[in-house]
C-alpha positions in Angstrom: -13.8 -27.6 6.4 -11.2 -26.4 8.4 -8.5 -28.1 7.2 -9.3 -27.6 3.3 -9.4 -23.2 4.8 -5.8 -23.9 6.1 -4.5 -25.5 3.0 -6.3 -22.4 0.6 -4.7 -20.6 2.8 -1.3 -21.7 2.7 -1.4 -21.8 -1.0 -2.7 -18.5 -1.5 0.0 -17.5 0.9 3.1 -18.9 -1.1 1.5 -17.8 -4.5 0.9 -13.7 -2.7 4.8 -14.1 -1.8 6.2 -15.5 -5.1 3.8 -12.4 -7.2 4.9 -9.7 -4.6 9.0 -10.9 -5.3 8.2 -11.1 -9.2 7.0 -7.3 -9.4 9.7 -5.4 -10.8 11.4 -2.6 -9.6 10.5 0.9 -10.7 12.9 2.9 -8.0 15.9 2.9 -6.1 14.5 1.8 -2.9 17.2 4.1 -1.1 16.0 7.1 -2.8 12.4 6.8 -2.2 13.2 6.3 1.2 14.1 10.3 1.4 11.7 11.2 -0.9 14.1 11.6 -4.2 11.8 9.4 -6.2 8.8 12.2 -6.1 10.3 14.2 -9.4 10.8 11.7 -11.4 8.1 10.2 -14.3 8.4 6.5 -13.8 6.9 7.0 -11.1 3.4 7.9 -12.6 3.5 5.7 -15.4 0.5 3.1 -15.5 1.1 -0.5 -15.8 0.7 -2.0 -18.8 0.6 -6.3 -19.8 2.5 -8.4 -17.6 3.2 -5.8 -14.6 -0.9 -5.2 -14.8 -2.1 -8.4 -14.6 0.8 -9.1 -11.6 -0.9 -6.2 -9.6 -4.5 -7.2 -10.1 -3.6 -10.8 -9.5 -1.9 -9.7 -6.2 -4.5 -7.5 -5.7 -7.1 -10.7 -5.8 -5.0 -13.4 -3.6 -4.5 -10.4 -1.5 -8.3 -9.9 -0.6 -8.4 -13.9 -0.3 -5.6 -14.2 1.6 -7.7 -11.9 4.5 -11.2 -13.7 3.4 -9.5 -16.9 4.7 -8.0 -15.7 7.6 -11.0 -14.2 8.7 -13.4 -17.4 8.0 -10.5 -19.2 9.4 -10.5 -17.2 12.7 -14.1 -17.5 12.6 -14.4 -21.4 12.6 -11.9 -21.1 15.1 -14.2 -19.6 17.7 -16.9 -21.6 17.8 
């Protein structure tokens, strides 16, 4: 049982990185690093298709990806 949590694990793990690098980018990074990304609109513009379904499917393996560490960590100790 442990093993099969540590391989879920790892899986959901590699599939959270490759969604998280496949999200586009709606913002100069440098420029919401001082705040210059507040005024404009992109900014508040909801995700729609593809970009919604990447953030509720990261969303998802993100809540499994702490499930697993947690039932993992808990198998662990006893």
């Amino acid at each position: 049982m442990y093993n099969a949590l540590v391989v879920a694990l790892i899986v959901v793990s590699i599939l959270l990185i490759i969604l998280v690098v496949m999200q586009p980018s709606k913002s100069n990074a440098a420029s919401s690093l001082t705040g210059g990304n507040a005024d404009e609109p992109q900014a508040r513009v909801k995700a729609r298709g593809f970009e919604a379904f990447l953030l509720r499917a990261t969303t998802v393996l993100g809540v499994l990806f702490f499930v697993l560490a947690l039932a993992i960590t808990y198998l662990a100790g006893k």
